[in-house]
N, C-alpha and C positions, 0 to 999 in steps of 0.2 A: 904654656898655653896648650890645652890640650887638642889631640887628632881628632880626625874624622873617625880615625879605627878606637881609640876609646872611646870618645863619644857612643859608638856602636857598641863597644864592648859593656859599658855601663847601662844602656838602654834594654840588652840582652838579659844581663843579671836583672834587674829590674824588673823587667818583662818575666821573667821566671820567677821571682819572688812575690810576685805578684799571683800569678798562674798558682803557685802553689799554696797560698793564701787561701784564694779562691777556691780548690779545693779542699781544704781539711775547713771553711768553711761550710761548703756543701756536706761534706761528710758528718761534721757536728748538726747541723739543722736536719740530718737524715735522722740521726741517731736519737735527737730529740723528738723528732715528732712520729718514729716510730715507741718511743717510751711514751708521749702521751697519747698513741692509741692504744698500748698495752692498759694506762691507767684508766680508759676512758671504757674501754671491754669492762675490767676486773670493776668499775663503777656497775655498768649495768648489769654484770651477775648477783653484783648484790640488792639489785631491786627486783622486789616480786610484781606481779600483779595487786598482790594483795596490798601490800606495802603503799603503791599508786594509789589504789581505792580508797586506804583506809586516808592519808592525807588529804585526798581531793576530799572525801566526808567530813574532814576536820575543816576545812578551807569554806566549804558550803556550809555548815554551822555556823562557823565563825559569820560569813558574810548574812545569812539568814537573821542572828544575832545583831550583827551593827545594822540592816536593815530596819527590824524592829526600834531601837535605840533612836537612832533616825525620826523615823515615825511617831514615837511616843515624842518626841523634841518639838515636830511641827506642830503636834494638836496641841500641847502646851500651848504653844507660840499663837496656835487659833485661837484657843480659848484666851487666850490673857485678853488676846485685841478685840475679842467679844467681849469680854468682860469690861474692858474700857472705854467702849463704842456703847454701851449698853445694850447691843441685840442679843 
């Protein structure tokens, strides 16, 4: 049956295994989220301004575009039910 003084002694190592867990934990989630601010800088070096513009100008096309699409869809859609209704 085991003591009071192993019990202790087991609970110590433990406790330390633990402890040190716990740190090279800490130390690995250091190490990673200083490498993804490293990737996250080296990201926005390689955006320009220009780079910004020119997508957001593609992105308003584009939506300018399905906008119209859209729109040509409803007056179809008016004209048929005119057509149907005979007004």
């Amino acid at each position: 049956m085991p003591t009071n003084d192993s019990f202790g002694d087991s609970t110590d190592r433990l406790a330390e295994r633990a402890s040190g867990a716990a740190a090279e934990l800490a130390d690995r989630a250091q190490n990673a989220a200083a490498d993804l601010a490293d990737m996250a800088k080296a990201f926005a070096d390689k955006i320009t301004p220009e780079d910004l513009q020119g997508t957001l100008e593609q992105v308003r096309a584009n939506l300018d575009h399905a906008a119209q699409d859209v729109l040509a869809a409803v007056n179809e859609i008016v004209t048929a039910l005119k057509n149907r209704t005979g007004k």
